[in-house]
C-alpha positions, 0 to 999 in steps of 0.5 A: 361529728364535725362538719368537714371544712368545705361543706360549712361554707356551702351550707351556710351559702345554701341558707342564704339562697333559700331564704332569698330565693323562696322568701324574698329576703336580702343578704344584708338582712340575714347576715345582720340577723347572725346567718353567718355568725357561727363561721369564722372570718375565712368561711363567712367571706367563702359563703358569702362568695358562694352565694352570690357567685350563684345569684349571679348564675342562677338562669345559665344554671337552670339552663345546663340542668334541665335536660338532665332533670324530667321535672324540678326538684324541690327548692332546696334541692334545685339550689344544691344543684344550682350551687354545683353548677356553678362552682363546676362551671366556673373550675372548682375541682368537681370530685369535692364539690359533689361529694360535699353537695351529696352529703348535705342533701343526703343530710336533710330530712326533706332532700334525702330522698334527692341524693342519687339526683344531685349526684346524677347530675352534678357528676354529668356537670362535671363531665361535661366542665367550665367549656360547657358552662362558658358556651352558655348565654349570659344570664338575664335579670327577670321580667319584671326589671328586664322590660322596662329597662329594654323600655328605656335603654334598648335591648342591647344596651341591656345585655351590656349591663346584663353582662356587667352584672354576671362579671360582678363588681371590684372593690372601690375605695375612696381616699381621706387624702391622696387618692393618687398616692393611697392607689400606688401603696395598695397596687390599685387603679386610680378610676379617672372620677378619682376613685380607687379600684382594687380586683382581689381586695381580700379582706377589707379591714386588713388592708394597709391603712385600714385602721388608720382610716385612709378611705371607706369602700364606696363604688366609683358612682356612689362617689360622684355625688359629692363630687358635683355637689363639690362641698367647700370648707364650711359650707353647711351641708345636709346629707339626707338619708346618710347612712351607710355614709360614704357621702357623709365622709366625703363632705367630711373631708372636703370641710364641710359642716355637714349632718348626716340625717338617717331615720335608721339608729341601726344604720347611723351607727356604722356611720358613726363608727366610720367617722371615728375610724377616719378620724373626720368630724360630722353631726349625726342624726337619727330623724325622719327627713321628711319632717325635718325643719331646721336649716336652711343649708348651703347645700343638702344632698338627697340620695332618695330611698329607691329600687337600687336596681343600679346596683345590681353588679354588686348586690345580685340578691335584688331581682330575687328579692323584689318584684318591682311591686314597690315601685310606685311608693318608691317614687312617691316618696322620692317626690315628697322628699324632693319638694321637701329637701328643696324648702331646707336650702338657702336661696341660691344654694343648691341640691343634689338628686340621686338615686342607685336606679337604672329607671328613668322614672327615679331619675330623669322623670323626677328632675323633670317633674320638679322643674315644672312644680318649683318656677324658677329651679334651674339645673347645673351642668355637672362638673366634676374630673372624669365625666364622660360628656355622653353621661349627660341626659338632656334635662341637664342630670348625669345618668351611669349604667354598668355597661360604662366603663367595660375595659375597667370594669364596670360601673354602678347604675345612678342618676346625679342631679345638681339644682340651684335654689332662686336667690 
């Protein structure tokens, strides 16, 4: 018997949140093992969706559930429900998704038992609709990311991004050429950094100029790095830790020779394949950046390993994910990779820090502390069109939050740093 066409999506979505939520793995790490394979293009865009739509609403879906459950289910079956609530809070007709979420957990050898349950509570959802679900509060990250960062930021400023996140994020792009002329043929919004934003994107590949390679998708804080680097054609530019390579592209396009350095073969080759797409020109690498010796560059820029709770808006799997245990070895390999990145740049060339962090300790802290390790190491105000002066931290770096640009809709979490090496 074949599945009807709305429960391959809302099954495939459940996969996804079960391994996340009770195995601690990322949705890039299952979709690349072949998750979502089996669905054709429409459904794996609609799982997707699904699953991270409930990511996103997981602690306002506990919230409305519990006074209809007397003790929580199973963690399959508290995911079906959590799956219903928000598709029901958010105006998904309720009458298919109930019967599609009954039928998947009747179907289950484990859950079957759940069924009167799910149908119970996902008919009273129903009842009580969007109106009930809207009147809840925003949902807030967990405790281990949640009070460090009220720590750092203060708590309103926390509940700023904490909203930013629930919204999600667009789609932004960075254009080869014309960023102006690639916003008004697509019907975007031209971001005052110089990024490309679009609201219902759709299917990426499919959209104008796609195929011909007139930009990669690259969030608007991701592509400000090399815009304070400010490559010049035929500098030689090192990227560290390159891949996916939307930096490597932009050095690319400005001229530079640059070398795209990852200790990820699997990783480079989207790179690679990135570069043939926009038809630019650059050396791949796949190499360990800590033991990498030749050089000196004009420039390197170091987007170091980190907790990447910056990006939290567009990849709500990390706080389910994570549990902030790493984060000692994360910074201990941001500072090793730092003081090495430094020995790689000519003198009086410069060097480029920036983590995807909201954590003081991956940012400002290490700019700190390698001032204090290298005499001598200054730090350049960051220049680049659209900064909004209050960006600037007072060692000099550039720190972004989600909660910036609320009217245009939000902005990744990044720290970006420019030092200049002693003549």
């Amino acid at each position: 018997m074949s599945t009807p066409s709305g429960q391959a999506p809302r099954r495939a979505a459940l996969h996804l949140l079960d391994h996340v939520i009770g195995e601690g793995r990322l949705l890039p790490e299952l979709i690349g093992q072949g998750a979502l394979d089996r669905l054709d293009p429409a459904d794996r865009a609609r799982a997707l969706r699904l699953a991270m739509e409930t990511l996103r609403g997981i602690n306002r879906a506990d919230r409305w559930l519990k006074p209809w459950l007397q003790k929580s289910p199973p963690l399959a079956v508290r995911n079906i429900l959590r799956l219903g609530a928000v598709e029901i809070g958010q105006g998904a007709a309720a009458h298919g998704v109930v019967n599609d979420l009954v039928s998947i957990v009747g179907a289950g050898k484990r859950t079957a038992n759940f069924k009167g349950l799910v149908n119970a509570v996902l008919r009273r959802a129903a009842k009580a609709g969007p109106a009930a679900w809207n009147a809840l509060p925003v949902p807030l990250l967990p405790d281990w990311l949640r009070a460090p960062l009220v720590a750092a930021w203060g708590r309103n400023q926390v509940e700023a991004m904490e909203a930013a996140h629930f919204a999600g994020a667009p789609l932004d792009l960075t254009a080869k050429g014309d960023a102006s002329a690639l916003a008004e043929s697509l019907g975007g919004t031209l971001l005052p950094t110089g990024s490309v934003r679009l609201n219902d994107a759709g299917q990426v590949s499919q959209l104008p100029g796609f195929d011909a390679g007139d930009f990669w998708v690259q969030d608007a804080a991701a592509a400000l790095p090399v815009r304070v680097l400010a490559p010049q054609a035929g500098e030689t530019v090192l990227d560290l830790c390159a891949a996916p390579g939307g930096k490597t592209l932009q050095l690319a396009a400005a001229g530079a020779h640059a070398t795209a350095l990852d200790l990820s073969e699997s990783r480079l080759r989207r790179v690679t394949e990135n570069l043939a797409r926009t038809g630019l020109s650059a050396e791949v690498v796949a190499a360990d950046a800590l033991t990498w010796a030749q050089g000196p560059y004009d420039a390197v820029l170091l987007d170091a390993p980190c907790s990447a709770t910056g990006t939290i808006r567009r990849h709500p799997d990390l706080p389910y994910a994570k549990d902030g245990s790493e984060f000692a070895a994360l910074i201990d390999q941001q500072t090793r990779l730092f003081d090495h990145a430094l020995t790689l740049v000519k003198p009086g060339g410069r060097l480029v820090f920036c983590t995807c962090s909201l954590l003081p300790d991956e940012g400002e802290v290490r700019v700190e502390e390698v001032l204090a390790r290298h005499p001598g190491l200054t730090v350049e105000r960051p220049r680049a069109p659209g900064l909004d002066p209050t960006w600037i931290t007072p060692e000099g770096g550039l720190r972004l939050r989600p909660d910036y640009w609320p009217d245009l809709g939000g902005i990744d979490g990044f720290y970006i740093a420019m030092l200049r090496k002693p003549a």
